[in-house]
C-alpha positions in Angstrom: 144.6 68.2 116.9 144.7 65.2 114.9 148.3 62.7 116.0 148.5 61.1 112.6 150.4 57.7 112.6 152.1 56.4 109.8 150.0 52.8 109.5 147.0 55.0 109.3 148.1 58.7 107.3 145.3 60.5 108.2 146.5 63.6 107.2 147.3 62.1 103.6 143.8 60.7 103.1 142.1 64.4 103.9 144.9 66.3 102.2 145.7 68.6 105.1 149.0 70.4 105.9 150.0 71.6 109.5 147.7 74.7 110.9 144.7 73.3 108.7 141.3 74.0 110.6 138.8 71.4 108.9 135.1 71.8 109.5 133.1 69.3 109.4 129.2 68.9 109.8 127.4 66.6 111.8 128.0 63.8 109.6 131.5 64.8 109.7 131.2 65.8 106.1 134.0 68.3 105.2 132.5 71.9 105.1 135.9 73.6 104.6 139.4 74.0 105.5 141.0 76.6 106.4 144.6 77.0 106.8 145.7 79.0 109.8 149.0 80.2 109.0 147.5 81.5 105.4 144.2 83.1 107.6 145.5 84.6 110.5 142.7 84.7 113.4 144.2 88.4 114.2 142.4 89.6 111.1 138.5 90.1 111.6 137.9 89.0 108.3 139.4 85.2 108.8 137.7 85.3 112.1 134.5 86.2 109.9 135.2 83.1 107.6 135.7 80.6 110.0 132.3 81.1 111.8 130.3 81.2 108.6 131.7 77.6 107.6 130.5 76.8 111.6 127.3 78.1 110.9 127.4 76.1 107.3 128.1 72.9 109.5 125.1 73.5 112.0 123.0 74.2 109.4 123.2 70.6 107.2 
């Protein structure tokens, strides 16, 4: 969990709103984000998405 500080405003440089799951690669390159509040983890199919953009980021 990113604490963002106002001098810095992380969260407004990468765009992100509360319950956003960012993915980054090894280069911490942004694979995807995923809002969790939109993409429940309860539903299979979000579950699903999340791993394939964690296999995306192993794979670069």
């Amino acid at each position: 969990m990113l604490q963002d500080t106002v001098e810095v405003d992380a969260w407004g440089a990468w765009q992100v709103e509360w319950r956003d799951l960012v993915i980054l690669d090894a280069e911490n390159k942004v694979v995807g984000v995923i809002n969790l509040t939109d993409h429940d983890l309860e539903l299979p199919e979000n579950v699903k998405l999340v791993r394939e953009l964690v296999a995306e980021a192993q794979e670069r």
